[in-house]
N, C-alpha and C positions, 0 to 999 in steps of 0.2 A: 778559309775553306770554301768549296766551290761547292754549291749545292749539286748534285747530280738529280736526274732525272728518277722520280720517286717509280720504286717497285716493289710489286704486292710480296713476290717470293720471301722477306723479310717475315712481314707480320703472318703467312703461311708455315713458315718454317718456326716461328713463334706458338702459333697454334699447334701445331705436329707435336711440339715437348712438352707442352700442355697436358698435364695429366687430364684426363674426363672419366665422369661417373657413366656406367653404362646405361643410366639411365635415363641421363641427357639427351640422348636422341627421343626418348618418346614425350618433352617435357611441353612440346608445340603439339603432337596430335593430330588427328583430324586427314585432312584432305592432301596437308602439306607434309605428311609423315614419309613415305615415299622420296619425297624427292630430298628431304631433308636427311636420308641417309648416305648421301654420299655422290651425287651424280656432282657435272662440270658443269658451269656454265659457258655462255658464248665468249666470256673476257679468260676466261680458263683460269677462275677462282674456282677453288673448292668451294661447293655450298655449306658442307658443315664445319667450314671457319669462323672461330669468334668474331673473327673481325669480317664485317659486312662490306662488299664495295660501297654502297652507298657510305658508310660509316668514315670509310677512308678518306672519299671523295670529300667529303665535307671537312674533314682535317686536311686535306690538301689546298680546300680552297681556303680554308681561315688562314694557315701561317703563310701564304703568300702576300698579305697582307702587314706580318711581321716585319720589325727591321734586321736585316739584313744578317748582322750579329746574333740578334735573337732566334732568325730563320735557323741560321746553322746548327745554333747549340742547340733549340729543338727536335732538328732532325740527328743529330749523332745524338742525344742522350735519350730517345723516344726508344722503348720497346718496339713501339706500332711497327717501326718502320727495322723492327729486325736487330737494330742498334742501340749497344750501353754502354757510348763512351762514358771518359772522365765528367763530372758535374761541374761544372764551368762558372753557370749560375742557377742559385736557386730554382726560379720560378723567370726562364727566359718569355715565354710567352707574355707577361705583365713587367716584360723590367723599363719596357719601352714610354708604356703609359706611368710604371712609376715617375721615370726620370723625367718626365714634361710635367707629372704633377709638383714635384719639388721645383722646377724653374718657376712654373705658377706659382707659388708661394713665393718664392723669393720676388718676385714683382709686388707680391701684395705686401710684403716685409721688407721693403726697399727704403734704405736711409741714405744717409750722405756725410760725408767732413763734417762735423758742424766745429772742430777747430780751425778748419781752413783758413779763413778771415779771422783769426779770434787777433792775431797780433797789431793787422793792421787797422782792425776796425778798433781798436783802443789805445790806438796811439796817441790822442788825445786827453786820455783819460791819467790821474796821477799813478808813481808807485806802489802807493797806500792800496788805491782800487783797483790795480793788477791783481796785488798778493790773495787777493780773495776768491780772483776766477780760477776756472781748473784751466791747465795750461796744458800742450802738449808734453811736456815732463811729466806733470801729476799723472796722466791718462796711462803714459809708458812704465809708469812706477805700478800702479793700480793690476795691470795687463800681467805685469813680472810677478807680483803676488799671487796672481789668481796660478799660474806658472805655478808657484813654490809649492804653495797648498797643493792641487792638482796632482803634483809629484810624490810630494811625501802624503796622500793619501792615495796614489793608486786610484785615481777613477780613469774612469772609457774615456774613449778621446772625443766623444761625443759630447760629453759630459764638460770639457775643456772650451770647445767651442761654444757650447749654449751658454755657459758662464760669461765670457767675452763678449757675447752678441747682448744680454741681458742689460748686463753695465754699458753697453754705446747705445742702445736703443733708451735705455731709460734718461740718461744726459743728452740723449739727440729730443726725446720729448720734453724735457722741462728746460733742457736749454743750460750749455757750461757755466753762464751767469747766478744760475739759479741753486746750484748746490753747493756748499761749505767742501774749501777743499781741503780744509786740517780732517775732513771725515772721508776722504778718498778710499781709508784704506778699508773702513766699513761697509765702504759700497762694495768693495771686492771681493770682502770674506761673504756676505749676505749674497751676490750674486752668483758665487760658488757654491752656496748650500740650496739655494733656488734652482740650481741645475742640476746638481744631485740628487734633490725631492724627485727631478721628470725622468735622467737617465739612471739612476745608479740604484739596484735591487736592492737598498735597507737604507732607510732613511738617516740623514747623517745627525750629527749629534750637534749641538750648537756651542756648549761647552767645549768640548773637544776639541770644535774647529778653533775657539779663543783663544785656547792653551799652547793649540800651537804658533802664537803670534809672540815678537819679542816683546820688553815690558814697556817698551814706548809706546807699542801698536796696540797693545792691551789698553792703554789708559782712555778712560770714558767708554770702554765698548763693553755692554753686555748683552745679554741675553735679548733683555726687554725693549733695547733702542734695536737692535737685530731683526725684531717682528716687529718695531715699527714700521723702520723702512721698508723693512717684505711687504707690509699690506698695503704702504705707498706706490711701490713698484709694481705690486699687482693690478691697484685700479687707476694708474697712472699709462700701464700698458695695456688696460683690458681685458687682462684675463687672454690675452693672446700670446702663448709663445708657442706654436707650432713653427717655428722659423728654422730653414734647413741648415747645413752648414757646408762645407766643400767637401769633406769627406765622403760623400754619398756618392758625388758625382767623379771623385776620384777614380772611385772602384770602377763607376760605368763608362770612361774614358779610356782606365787601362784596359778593359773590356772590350774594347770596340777597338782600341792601337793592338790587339794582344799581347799583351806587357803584363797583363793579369796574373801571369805566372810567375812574376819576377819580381819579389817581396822588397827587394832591396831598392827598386825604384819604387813601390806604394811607400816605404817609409822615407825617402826620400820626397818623395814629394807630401807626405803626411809633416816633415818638420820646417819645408817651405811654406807651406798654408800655415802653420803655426808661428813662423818668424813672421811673418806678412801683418799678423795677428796687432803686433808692436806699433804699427806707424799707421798712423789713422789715415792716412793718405789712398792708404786701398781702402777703406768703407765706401770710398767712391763708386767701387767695383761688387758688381754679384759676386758671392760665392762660388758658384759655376766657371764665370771666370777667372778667378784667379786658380780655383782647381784646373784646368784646362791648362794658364802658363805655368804652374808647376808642373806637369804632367811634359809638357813641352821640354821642361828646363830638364826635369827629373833623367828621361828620355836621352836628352845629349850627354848630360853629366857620365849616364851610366855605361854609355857606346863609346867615348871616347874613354874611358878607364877601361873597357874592352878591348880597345885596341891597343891601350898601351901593357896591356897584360898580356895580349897575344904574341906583340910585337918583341916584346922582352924574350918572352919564353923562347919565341923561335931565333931571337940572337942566339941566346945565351946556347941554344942546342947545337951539335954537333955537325948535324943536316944542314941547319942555316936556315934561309928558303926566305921566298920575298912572301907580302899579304897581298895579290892580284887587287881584293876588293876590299870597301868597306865600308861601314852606315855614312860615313859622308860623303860618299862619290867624288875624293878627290886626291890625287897620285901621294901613295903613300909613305913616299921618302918626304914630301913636302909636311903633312899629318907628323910624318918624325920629326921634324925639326918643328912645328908649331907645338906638338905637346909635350916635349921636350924629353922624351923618353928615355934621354940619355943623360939624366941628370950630372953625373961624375964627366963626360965630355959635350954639355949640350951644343948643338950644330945652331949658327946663327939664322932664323926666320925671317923673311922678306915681306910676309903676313901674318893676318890673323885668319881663321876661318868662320865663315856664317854660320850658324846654329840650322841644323836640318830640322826647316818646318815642312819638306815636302811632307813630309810622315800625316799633315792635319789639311793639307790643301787638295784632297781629293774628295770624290762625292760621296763615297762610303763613308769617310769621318765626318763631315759636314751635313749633312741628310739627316745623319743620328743625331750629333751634338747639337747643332743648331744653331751654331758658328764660324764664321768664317775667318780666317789669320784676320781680317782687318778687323776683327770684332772681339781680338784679345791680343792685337798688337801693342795697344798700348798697358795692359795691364803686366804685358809677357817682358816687354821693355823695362816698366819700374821695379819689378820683381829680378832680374837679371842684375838688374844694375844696385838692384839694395843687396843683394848676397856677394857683388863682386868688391862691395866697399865696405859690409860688415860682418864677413863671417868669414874665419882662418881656418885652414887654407884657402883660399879662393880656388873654387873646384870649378871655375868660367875659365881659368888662364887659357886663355890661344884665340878663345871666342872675340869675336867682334860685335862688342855689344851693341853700339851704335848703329847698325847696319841693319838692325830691329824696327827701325824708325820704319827705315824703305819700305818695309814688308808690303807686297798687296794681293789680291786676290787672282787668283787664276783664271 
């Protein structure tokens, strides 16, 4: 949306349907009674307009300050300014400083692999004293659990994420050597009821969560080792989990691509950040960015099943007719044979095509998010390439994943 050049006529013509008491006009008095009934000034406001030139001027100069995204939905959902569009967001005036507040936290709550090295740094080490550290299996087994429960009890997805982050921050502070990993799956149920104490509106039950575990997973877990651990995890982490997750920045991502309105890529990219969740490889990564190469991935995935829906449709019609254009700027017949749109006669491809990141290499997207392609090339790469090796269908065919490497900055 292009901001236009702000006019008072809006918040006058706001005022005009404005019901008023007749007695409002004598509620100032005095010397300015006279003029406050109704004369013009030199800018040719009405003087007995609610809204004050001055009053304007100073909303005019604050959201210039605003980002850009923000700017807009301000000015289309402001009465002031005449206008009630659609609510877009909340509270766009503050979404700006929220979203650099949460990057700020994630710096201050910033971990790392700490499986990375586990294999080779104990290469040395016997069978016997493997079997006792937590491995990258136990961690993926752990992650699936919190998954299970998660599911079958319906919590926020918020609620999913603070669980997962709980259980890698508390093993990245005492370290994968230091916990019993036959009690893996206790750290998982205990860190899911820790994350439903912060998001979820009734506190969960700790029986409950037992009951729903099989009877192998049942054995030695109760109640009482349950609140051990929680008040080890508690002053083990400080009494610190304000820690964000990617879904926050999801939303202000799609926000700023305007893709906000299109549900089927926030959950698309809401189960990318979730598989991501699996393979401790991205702990490397903020949360920000890895929401950012979802959003990216999310983005292609859903343009290119737009085109092969359009492209269908208009075979299959009577009309015919060619698509001129389309989200990846490149000859359409060739787009039909790489995404193979004709599944029952597919036409043989001579390539693959690149993933459209122009959509994140301009100064509007970069300004707000605070990223540049080279500063989520490499996250947008491993994320790409883990969904095109582990998840059926492979919704990347045609993509050329490799060609992510090259990415640079504009």
């Amino acid at each position: 949306m292009t901001l236009k050049p702000f006019s008072f006529k809006g918040a006058q013509q706001a005022s005009k349907d404005t019901p008023h008491d007749d007695n409002d006009k004598h509620a100032h008095g005095g010397e300015g009674e006279e003029e406050a009934k109704g004369g013009v000034d030199d800018s040719g406001v009405s003087n007995d307009n609610e809204f004050s030139m001055v009053m304007y001027q100073r909303w005019s100069n604050l959201i210039k300050n605003f980002a850009e995204t923000d700017r807009n939905d301000t000015v289309a959902e402001s009465c002031v300014f005449g206008r009630s569009g659609p609510r877009k967001q909340q509270q766009p005036e503050f979404a700006q400083s929220i979203y650099l507040r949460i990057r700020s936290n994630e710096e201050a709550f910033a971990i790392q692999n700490y499986l990375e090295n586990a294999e080779d740094g104990e290469s040395k080490k016997s069978a016997e004293q493997k079997k006792r550290y937590i491995s990258e299996y136990d961690r993926s087994y752990a992650i699936q659990k919190i998954f299970d429960l998660h599911s079958k009890k319906d919590y926020k997805v918020e609620t999913l994420f603070s669980a997962c982050y709980i259980l890698d921050r508390y093993l990245y502070k005492i370290g994968y050597k230091n916990y019993p990993r036959e009690k893996i799956c206790q750290l998982a149920v205990i860190s899911l009821l820790m994350a439903a104490k912060l998001e979820q509106p009734i506190q969960p039950s700790f029986n409950r969560m037992i009951n729903m575990l099989s009877d192998s997973e049942k054995k030695n877990m109760t109640k009482d080792s349950l609140a051990d651990l929680e008040f080890d995890i508690l002053v083990k982490l400080e009494f610190g989990f304000n820690f964000p997750g990617p879904m926050e920045c999801v939303e202000r991502f799609l926000r700023i691509l305007e893709y906000d309105h299109k549900k089927i890529v926030f959950d698309m990219s809401f189960q990318i950040c979730k598989f991501a969740l699996t393979e401790s490889k991205f702990l490397n990564y903020r949360p920000s960015q890895i929401a950012a190469a979802s959003v990216v991935i999310s983005i292609n995935i859903h343009e290119k099943e737009q085109f092969i829906k359009k492209t269908s449709k208009r075979r299959n019609s009577e009309s015919g007719g060619k698509i001129s254009q389309n989200f990846f700027e490149t000859d359409p017949m060739e787009l039909y044979k790489i995404f193979q749109v004709d599944q029952e006669h597919p036409l043989p491809a001579t390539k693959k095509i690149n993933m459209n990141t122009k959509i994140w290499t301009n100064f509007k997207v970069i300004s707000q998010a605070g990223f540049s392609i080279e500063m989520i090339r490499e996250p947008l790469y491993h994320l790409a390439f883990f969904i095109q090796e582990n998840l059926q269908p492979n919704r990347l065919e045609g993509f050329d994943i490799e060609s992510v490497k090259t990415l640079k900055d504009q």
